[in-house]
N, CA, C and O of each residue as an XYZ file, in Angstrom:
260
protein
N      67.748     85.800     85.949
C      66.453     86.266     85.534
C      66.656     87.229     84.370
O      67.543     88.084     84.372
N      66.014     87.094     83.637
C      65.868     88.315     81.930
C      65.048     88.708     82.074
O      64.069     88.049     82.424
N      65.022     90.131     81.855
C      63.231     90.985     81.685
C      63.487     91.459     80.151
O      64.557     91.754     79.619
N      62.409     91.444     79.703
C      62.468     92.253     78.143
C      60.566     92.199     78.106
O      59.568     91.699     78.626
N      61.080     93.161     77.032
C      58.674     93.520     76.860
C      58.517     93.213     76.137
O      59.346     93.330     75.233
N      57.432     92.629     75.965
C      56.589     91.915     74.687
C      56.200     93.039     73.829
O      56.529     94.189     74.121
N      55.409     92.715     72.622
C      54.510     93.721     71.519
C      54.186     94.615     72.202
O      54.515     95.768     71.925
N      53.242     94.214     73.589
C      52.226     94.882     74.236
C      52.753     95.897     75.410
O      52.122     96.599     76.199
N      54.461     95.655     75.173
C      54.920     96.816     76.385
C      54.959     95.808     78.158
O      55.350     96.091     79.291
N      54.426     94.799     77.621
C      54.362     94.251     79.046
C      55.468     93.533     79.190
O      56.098     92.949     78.307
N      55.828     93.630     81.059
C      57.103     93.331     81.345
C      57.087     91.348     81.566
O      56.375     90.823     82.422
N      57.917     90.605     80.707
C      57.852     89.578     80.745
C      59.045     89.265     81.385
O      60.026     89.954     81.104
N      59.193     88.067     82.453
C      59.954     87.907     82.930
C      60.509     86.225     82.926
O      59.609     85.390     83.014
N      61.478     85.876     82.859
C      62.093     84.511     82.098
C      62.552     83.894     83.278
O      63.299     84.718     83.806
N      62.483     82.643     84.126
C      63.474     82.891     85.017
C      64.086     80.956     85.106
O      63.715     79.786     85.192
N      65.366     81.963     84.991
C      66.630     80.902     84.774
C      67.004     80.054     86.028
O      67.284     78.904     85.688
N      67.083     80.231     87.161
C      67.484     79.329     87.852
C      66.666     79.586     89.768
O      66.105     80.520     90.341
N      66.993     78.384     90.079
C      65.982     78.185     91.548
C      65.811     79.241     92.096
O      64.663     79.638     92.297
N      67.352     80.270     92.638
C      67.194     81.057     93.623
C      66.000     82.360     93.126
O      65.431     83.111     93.918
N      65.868     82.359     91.917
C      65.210     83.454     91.165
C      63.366     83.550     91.560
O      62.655     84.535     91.756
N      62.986     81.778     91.558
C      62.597     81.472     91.712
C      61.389     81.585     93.177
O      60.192     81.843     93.304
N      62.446     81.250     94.018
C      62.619     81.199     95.772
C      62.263     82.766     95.907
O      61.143     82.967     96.375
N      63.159     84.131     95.520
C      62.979     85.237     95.814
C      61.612     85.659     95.610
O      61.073     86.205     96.573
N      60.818     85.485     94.344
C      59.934     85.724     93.756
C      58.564     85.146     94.299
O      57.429     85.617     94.372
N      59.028     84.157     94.586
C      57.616     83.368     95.591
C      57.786     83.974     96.783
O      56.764     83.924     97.467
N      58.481     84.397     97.167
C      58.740     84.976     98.834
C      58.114     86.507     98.587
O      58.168     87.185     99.613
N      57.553     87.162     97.475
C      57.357     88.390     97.465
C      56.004     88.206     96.973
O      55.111     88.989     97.297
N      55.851     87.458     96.397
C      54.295     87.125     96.027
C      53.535     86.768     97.176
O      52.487     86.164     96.948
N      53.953     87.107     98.845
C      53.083     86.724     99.697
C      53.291     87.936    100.519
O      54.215     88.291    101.251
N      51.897     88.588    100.108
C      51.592     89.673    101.480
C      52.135     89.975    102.729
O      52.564     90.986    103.286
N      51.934     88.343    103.106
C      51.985     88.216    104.424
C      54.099     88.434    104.747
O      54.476     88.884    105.830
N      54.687     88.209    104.123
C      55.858     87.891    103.782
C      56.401     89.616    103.299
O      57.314     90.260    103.815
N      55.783     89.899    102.528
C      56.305     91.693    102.625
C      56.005     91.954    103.396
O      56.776     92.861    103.709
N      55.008     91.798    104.470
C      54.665     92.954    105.610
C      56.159     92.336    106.681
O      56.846     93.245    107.147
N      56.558     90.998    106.994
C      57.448     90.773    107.618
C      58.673     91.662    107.157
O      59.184     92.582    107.797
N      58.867     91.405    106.479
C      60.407     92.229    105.683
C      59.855     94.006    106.140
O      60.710     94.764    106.597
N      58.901     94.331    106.019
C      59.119     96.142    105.762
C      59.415     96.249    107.360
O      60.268     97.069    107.699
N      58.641     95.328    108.557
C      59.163     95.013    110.052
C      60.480     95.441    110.176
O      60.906     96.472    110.695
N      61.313     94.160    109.420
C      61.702     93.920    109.624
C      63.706     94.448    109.431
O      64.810     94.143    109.883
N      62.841     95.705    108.120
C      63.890     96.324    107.413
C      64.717     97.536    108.464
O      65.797     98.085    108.246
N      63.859     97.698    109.559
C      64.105     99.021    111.114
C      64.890     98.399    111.663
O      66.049     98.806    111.729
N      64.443     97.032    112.319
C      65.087     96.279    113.451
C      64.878     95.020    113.490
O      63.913     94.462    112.965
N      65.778     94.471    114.124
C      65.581     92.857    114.377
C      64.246     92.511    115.517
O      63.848     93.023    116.563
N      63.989     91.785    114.978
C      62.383     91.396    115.998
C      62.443     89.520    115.867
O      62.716     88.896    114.841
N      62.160     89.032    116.998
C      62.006     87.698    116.840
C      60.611     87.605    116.617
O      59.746     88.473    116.734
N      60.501     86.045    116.171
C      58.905     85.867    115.974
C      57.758     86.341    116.487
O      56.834     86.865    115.866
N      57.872     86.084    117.965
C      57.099     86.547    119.126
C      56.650     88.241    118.478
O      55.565     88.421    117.925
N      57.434     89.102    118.621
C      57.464     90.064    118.149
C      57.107     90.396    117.227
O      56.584     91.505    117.346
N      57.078     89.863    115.835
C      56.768     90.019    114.491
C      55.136     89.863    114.714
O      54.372     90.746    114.324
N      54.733     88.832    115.283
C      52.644     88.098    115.380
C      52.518     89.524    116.124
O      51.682     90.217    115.544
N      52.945     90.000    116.944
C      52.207     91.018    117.772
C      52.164     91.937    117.248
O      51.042     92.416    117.083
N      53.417     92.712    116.677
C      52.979     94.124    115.321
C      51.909     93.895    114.437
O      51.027     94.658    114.043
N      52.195     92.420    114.135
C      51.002     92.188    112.728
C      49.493     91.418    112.680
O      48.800     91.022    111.743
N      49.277     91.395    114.600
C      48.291     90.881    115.021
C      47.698     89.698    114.322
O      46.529     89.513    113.984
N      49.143     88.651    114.123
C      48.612     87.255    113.589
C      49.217     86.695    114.561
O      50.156     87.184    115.188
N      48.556     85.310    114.791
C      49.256     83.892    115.561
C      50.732     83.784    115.158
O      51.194     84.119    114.067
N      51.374     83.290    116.150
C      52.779     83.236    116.041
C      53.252     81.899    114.852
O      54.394     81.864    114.395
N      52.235     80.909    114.489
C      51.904     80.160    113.639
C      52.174     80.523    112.314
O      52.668     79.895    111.378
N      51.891     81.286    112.389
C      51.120     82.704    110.776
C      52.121     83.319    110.429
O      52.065     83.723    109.268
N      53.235     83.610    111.105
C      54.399     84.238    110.865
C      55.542     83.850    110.264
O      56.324     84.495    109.565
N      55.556     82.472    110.693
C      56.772     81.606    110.061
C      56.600     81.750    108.580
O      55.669     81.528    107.806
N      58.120     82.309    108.430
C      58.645     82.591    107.087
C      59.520     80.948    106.751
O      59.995     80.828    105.622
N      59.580     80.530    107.104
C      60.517     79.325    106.946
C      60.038     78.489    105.587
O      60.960     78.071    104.886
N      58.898     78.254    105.223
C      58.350     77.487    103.853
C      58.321     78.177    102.996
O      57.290     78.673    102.541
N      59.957     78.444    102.401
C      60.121     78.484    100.987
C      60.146     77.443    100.330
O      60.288     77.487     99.108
């Protein structure tokens, strides 16, 4: 991934290959940071994760990157 700023100061970002990709879509989902900040204390299985974040255990699966 390359960052450099345009005219306008804004941060443009280039991105070179899949995994860059994969990370970046995984952070662009709400639902997906709130798992990780969970998840950054302690290990929690799924079960566990829907009940802190009062979603269906459905709703939780991180697996579709």
């Amino acid at each position: 991934m390359i960052n450099k700023n345009n005219k306008d100061g804004i941060l443009v970002v280039s991105i070179e290959d899949k995994d860059s990709i994969k990370v970046l879509k995984a952070l662009a989902s709400e639902r997906r940071i709130r798992i990780l900040s969970l998840l950054k204390d302690k290990r929690l299985n799924v079960s566990e994760i829907a009940k802190e974040l009062g979603m269906p255990q459905s709703t939780t699966a991180i697996a579709d990157l």
